[in-house]
FIVOBA-639719 format. One record per residue: residue number from 1; z, y, x of N, C-alpha, C in turn; residue in one letter. Coordinates in steps of 0.1 Angstrom, whole numbers. Layout:
N
> NUM;Z;Y;X;Z;Y;X;Z;Y;X;A $
...
//
This chain:
257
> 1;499;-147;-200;486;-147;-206;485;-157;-217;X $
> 2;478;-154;-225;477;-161;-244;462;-169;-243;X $
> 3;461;-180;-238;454;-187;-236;448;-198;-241;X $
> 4;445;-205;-251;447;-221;-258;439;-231;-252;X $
> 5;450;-240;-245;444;-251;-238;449;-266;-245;X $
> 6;449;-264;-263;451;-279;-270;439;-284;-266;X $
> 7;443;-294;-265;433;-309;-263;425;-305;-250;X $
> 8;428;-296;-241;420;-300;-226;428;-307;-220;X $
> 9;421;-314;-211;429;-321;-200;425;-316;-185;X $
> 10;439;-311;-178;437;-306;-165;448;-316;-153;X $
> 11;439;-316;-142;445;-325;-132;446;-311;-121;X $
> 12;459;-317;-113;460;-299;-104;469;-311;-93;X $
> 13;461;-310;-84;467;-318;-70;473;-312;-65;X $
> 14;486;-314;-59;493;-306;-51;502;-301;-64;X $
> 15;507;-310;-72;515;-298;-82;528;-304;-79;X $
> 16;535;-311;-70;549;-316;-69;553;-301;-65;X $
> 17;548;-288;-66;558;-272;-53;548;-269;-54;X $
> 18;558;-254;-53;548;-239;-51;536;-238;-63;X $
> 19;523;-236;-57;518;-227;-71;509;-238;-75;X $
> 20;508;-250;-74;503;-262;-82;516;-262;-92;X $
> 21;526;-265;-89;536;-270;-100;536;-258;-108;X $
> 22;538;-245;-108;537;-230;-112;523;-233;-125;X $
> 23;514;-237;-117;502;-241;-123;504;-252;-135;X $
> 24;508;-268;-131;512;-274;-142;521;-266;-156;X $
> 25;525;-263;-151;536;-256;-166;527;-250;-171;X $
> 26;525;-238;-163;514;-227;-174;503;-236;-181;X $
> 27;501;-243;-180;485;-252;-184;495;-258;-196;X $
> 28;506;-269;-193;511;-278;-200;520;-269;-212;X $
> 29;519;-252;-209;526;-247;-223;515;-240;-229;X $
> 30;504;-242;-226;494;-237;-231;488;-247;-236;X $
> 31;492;-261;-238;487;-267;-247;481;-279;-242;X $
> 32;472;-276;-229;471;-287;-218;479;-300;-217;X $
> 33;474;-310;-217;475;-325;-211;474;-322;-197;X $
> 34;483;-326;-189;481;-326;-177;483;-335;-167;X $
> 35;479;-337;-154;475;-351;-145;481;-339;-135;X $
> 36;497;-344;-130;505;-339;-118;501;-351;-103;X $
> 37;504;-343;-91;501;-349;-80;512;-348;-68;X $
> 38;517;-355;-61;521;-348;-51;526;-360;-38;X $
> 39;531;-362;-28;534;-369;-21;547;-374;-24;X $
> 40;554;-363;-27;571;-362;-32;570;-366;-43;X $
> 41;578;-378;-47;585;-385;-57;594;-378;-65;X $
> 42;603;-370;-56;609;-357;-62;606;-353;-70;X $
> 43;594;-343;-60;588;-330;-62;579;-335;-77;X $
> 44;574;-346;-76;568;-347;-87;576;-351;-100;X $
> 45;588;-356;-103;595;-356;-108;602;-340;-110;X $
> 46;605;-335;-103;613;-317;-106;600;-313;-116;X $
> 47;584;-311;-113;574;-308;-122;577;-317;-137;X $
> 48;576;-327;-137;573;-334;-148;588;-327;-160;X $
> 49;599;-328;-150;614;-321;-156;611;-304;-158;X $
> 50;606;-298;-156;601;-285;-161;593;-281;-168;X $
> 51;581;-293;-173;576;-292;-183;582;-297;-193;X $
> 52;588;-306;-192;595;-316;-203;606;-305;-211;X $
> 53;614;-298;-203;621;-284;-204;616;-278;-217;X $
> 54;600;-275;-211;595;-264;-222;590;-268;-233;X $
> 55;596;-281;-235;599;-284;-250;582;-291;-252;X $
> 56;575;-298;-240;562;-304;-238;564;-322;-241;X $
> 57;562;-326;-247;561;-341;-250;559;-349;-237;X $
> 58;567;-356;-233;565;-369;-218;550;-371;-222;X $
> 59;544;-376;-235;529;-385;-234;520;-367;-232;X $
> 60;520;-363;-230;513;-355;-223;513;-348;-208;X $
> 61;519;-358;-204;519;-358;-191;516;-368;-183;X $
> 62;505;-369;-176;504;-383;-163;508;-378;-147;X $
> 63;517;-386;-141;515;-385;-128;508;-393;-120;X $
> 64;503;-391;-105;499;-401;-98;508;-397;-82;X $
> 65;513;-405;-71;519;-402;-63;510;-405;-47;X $
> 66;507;-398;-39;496;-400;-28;492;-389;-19;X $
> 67;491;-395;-8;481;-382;-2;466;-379;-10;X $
> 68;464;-371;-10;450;-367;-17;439;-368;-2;X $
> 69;444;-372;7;435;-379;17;430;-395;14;X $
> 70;437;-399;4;434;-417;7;423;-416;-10;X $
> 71;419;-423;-2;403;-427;-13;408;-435;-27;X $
> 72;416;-440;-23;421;-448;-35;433;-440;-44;X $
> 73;441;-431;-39;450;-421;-49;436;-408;-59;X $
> 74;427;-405;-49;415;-400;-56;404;-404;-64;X $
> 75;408;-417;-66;397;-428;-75;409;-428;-87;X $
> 76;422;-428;-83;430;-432;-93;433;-415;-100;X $
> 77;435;-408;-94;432;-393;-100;427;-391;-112;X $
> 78;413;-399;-108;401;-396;-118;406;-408;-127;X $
> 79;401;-421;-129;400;-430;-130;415;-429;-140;X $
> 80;430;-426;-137;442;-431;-147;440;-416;-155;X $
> 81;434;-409;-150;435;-394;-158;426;-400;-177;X $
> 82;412;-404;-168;404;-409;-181;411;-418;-190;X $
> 83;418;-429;-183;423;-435;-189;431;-433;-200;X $
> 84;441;-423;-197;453;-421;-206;450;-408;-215;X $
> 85;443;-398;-210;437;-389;-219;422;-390;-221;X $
> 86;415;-396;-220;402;-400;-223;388;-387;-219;X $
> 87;396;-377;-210;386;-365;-208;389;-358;-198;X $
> 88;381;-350;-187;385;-339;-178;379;-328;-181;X $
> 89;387;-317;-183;381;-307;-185;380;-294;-174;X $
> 90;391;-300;-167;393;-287;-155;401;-298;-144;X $
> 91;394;-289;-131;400;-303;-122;402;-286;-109;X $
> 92;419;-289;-104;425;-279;-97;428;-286;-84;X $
> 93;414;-281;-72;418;-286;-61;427;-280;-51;X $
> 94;443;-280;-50;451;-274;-49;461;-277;-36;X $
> 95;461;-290;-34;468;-296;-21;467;-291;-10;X $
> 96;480;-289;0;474;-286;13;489;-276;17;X $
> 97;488;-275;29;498;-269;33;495;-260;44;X $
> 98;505;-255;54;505;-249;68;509;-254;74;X $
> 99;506;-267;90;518;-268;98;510;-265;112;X $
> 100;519;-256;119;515;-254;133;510;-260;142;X $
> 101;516;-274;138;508;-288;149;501;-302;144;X $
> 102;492;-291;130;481;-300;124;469;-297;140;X $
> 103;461;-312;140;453;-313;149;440;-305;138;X $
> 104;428;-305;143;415;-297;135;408;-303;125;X $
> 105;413;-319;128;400;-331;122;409;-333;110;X $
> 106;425;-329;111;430;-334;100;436;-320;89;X $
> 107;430;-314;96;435;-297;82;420;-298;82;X $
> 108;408;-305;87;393;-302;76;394;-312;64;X $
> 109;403;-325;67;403;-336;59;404;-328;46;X $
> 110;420;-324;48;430;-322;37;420;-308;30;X $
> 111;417;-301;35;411;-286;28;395;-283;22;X $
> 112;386;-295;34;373;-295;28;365;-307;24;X $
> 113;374;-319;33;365;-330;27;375;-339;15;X $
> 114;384;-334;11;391;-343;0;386;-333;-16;X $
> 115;387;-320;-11;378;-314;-25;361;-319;-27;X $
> 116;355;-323;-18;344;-328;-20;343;-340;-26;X $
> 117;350;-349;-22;351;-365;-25;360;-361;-40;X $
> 118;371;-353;-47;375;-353;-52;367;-348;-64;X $
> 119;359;-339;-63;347;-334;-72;337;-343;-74;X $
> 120;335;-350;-68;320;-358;-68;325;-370;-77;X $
> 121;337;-373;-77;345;-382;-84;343;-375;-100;X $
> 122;351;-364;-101;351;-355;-115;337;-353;-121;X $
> 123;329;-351;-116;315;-347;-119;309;-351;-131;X $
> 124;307;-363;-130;302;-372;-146;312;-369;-159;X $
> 125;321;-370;-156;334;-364;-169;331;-348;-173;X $
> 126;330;-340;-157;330;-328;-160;316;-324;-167;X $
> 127;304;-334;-168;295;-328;-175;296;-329;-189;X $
> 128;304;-340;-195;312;-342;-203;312;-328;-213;X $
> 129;324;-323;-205;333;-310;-214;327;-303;-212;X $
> 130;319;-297;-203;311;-284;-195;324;-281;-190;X $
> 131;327;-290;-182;346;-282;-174;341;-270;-163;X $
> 132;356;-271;-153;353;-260;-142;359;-268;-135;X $
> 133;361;-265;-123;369;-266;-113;371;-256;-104;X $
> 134;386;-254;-96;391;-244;-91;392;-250;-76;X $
> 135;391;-242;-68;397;-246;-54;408;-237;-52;X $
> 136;417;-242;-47;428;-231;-43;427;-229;-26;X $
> 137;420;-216;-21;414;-214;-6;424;-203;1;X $
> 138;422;-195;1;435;-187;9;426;-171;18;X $
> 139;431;-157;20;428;-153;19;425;-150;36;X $
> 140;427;-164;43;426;-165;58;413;-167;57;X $
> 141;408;-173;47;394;-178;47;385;-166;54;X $
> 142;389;-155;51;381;-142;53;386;-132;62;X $
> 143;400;-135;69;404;-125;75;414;-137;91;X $
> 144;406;-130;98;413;-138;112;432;-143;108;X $
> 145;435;-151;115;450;-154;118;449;-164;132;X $
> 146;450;-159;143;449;-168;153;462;-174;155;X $
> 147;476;-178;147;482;-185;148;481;-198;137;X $
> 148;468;-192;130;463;-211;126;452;-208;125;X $
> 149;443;-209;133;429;-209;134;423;-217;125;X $
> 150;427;-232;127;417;-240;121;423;-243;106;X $
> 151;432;-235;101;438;-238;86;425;-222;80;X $
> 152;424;-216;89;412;-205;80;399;-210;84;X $
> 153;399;-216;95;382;-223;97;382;-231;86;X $
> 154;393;-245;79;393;-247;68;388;-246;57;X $
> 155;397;-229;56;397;-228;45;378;-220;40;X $
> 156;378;-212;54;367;-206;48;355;-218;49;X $
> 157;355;-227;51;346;-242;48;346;-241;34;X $
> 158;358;-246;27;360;-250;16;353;-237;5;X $
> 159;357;-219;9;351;-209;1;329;-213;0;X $
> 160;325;-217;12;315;-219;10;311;-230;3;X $
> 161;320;-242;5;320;-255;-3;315;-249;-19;X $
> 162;325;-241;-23;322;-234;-37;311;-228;-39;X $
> 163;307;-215;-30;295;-214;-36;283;-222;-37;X $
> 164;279;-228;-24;269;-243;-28;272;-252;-40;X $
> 165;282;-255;-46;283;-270;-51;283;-256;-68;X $
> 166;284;-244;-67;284;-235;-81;270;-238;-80;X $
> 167;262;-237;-72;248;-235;-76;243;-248;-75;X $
> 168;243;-261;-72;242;-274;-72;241;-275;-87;X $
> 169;254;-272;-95;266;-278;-106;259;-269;-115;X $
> 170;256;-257;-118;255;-248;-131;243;-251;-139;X $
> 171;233;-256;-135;224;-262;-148;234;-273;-152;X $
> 172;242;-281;-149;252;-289;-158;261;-284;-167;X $
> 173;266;-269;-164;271;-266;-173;288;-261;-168;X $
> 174;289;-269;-153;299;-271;-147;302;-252;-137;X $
> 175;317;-249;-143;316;-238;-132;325;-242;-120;X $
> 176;322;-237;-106;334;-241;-100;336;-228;-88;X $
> 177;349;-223;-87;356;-208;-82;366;-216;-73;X $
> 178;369;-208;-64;380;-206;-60;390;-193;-57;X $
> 179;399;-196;-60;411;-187;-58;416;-183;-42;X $
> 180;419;-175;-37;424;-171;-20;436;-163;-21;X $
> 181;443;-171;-24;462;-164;-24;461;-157;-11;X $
> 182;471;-145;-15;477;-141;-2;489;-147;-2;X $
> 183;499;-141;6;515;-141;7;521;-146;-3;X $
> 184;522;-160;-7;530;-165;-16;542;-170;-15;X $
> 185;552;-166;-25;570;-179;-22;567;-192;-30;X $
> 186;564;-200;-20;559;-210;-20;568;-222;-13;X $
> 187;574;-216;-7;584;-232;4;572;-234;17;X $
> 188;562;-232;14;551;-241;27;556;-238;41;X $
> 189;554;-226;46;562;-218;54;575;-225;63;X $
> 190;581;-228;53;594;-238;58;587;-250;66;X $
> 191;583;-258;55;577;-272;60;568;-271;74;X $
> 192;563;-260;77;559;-260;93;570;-264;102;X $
> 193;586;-267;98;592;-269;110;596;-260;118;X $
> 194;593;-246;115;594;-232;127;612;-231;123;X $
> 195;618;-226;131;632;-218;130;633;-208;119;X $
> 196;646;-208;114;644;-198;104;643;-185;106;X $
> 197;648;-179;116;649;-173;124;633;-164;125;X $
> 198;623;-176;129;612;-171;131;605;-171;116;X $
> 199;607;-180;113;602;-178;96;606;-162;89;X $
> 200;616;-159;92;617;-149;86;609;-138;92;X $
> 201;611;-136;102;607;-126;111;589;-127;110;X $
> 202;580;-134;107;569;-139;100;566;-135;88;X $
> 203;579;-138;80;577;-132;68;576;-113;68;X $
> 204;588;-110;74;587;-94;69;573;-88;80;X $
> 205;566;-94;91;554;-91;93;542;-92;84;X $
> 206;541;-103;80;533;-105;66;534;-92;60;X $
> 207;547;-89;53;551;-81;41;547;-68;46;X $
> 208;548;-64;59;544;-52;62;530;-47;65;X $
> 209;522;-59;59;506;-60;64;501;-58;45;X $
> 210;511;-63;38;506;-59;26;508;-49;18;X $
> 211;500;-43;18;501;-25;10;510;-25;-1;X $
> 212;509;-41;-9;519;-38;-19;536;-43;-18;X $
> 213;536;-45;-8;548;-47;1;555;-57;-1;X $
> 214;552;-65;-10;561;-79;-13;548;-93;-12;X $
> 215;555;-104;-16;550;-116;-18;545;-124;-31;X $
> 216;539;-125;-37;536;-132;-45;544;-143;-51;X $
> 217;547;-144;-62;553;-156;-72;541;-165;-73;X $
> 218;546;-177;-74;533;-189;-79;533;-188;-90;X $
> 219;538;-178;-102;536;-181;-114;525;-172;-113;X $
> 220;525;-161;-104;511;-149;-105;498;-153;-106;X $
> 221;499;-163;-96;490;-175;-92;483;-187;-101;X $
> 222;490;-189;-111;489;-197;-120;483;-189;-134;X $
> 223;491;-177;-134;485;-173;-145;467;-170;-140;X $
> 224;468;-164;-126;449;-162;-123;442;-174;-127;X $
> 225;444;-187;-128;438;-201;-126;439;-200;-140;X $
> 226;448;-199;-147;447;-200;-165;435;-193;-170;X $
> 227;433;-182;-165;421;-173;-171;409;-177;-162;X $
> 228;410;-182;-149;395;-186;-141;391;-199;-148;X $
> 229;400;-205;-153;395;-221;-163;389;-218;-174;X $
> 230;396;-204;-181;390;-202;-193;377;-202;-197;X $
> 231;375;-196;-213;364;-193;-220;361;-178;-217;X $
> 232;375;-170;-214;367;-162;-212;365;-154;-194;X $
> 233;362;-167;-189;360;-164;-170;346;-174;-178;X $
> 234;342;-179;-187;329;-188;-185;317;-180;-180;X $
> 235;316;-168;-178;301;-164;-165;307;-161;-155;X $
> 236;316;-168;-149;322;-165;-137;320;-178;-128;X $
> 237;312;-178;-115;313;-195;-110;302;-189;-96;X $
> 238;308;-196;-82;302;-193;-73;314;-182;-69;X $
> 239;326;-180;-71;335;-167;-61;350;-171;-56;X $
> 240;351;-164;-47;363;-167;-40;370;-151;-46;X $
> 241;379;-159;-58;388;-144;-61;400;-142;-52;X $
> 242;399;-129;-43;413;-130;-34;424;-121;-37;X $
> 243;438;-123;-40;448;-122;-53;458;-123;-39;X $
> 244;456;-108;-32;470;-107;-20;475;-96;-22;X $
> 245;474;-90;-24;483;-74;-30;475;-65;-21;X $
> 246;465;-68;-15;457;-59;-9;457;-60;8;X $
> 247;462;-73;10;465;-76;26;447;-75;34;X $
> 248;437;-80;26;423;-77;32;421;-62;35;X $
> 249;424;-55;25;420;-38;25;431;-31;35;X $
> 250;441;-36;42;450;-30;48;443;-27;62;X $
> 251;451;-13;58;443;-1;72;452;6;76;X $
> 252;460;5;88;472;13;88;467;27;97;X $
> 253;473;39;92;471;52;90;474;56;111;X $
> 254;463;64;112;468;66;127;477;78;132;X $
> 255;486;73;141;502;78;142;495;91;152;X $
> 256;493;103;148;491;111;158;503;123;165;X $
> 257;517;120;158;529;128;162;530;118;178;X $
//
């Protein structure tokens, strides 16, 4: 997608992997200044080396390294973003993972109260540019999975997070959406710790729940966030767009042989 993002500045947490880092590039070749995030020192270093790749200048790039739980990596978010590019125009609340033996208090932290504290931060800047902000939510938000319950009780917190804080924010000028991936190759999956064994066998369940029978690239994912930031998504604000190959609408046909 043909998009021009000279002179915005976009921050995307969670971009050390998967479809935040997918996200960084698309932004940072479209012209975007961008504010990378991640825990991994690596991982945020592998990002910064794949934009640098596509032939993107180092000074248009800031990192910050942290949990996006600690109040002070999210003061510094905001705070070194202004600093060094002097503007926010789009702020990608993106962080967050799956692990099987997250307790309840700490997958609400990570999914609905660090986008709030992390917005409320952005806000004054974002009235600034007339920015947007994205939440990146998940398509569990809307459809049961009782082998993580409280990562869709989460998530669907955080889908309502959005439409409240769209209608709060839009006399400002400010839009804010979120996105609800389905099945993405992402790596997350792994970092639950499960066997591979069982990872897999997870996986082609998944795959067979989705009508269009495969998994999602983070780049698919990124390009949706390129056009929900845009000029031309600007009457778009207050929705959870869900981008799974059809895993909500799946109805399987009844076997009467």
């Amino acid at each position: 997608m043909s998009i021009d993002y000279s002179e915005k500045v976009v921050i995307i947490t969670g971009s050390s992997s998967g479809i935040g880092q997918a996200a960084a590039i698309l932004f940072a070749k479209s012209g975007a200044f961008v504010t990378i995030h991640g825990r991994s020192e690596n991982g945020i270093k592998k990002t910064a080396d794949l934009i640098l790749e596509s032939g993107i200048p180092k000074e248009r790039i800031h990192s910050v390294k942290g949990s996006v739980t600690d109040s002070k990596v999210q003061k510094a978010l905001i705070d070194e973003t202004i600093s060094k590019f002097g503007r926010i125009d789009v702020l990608i609340n993106n962080a967050g993972g799956v692990k099987t033996d997250e307790k309840k208090s700490k997958i609400n932290g990570i999914f609905r109260l660090f986008p709030i504290a992390l917005t409320e931060l952005a806000i004054p800047y974002l009235e600034k540019t007339k920015g947007c902000i994205i939440n990146v939510s998940s398509g569990g938000s809307q459809k049961p999975f009782p082998s993580i319950p409280y990562y869709c009780i989460a998530k669907a917190g955080l889908d309502h997070f959005a439409r409240n804080y769209a209608a709060i924010l839009a006399p400002t000028g400010i839009r804010i959406n979120n996105l609800n991936p389905g099945l993405t190759d992402t790596g997350s999956v792994k970092k639950t710790g499960a066997p591979e064994e069982m990872i897999q066998k997870m996986r082609e369940f998944y795959i067979s729940q989705i009508p269009l029978r495969r998994a999602a690239a983070s780049e698919e994912m990124g390009e949706f966030m390129l056009f929900m930031a845009s000029e031309k998504a600007s009457y778009l604000t207050g929705q959870c767009i869900v981008v799974d190959g059809g895993m909500l609408i799946n109805s399987p046909s009844m076997k009467l042989d």
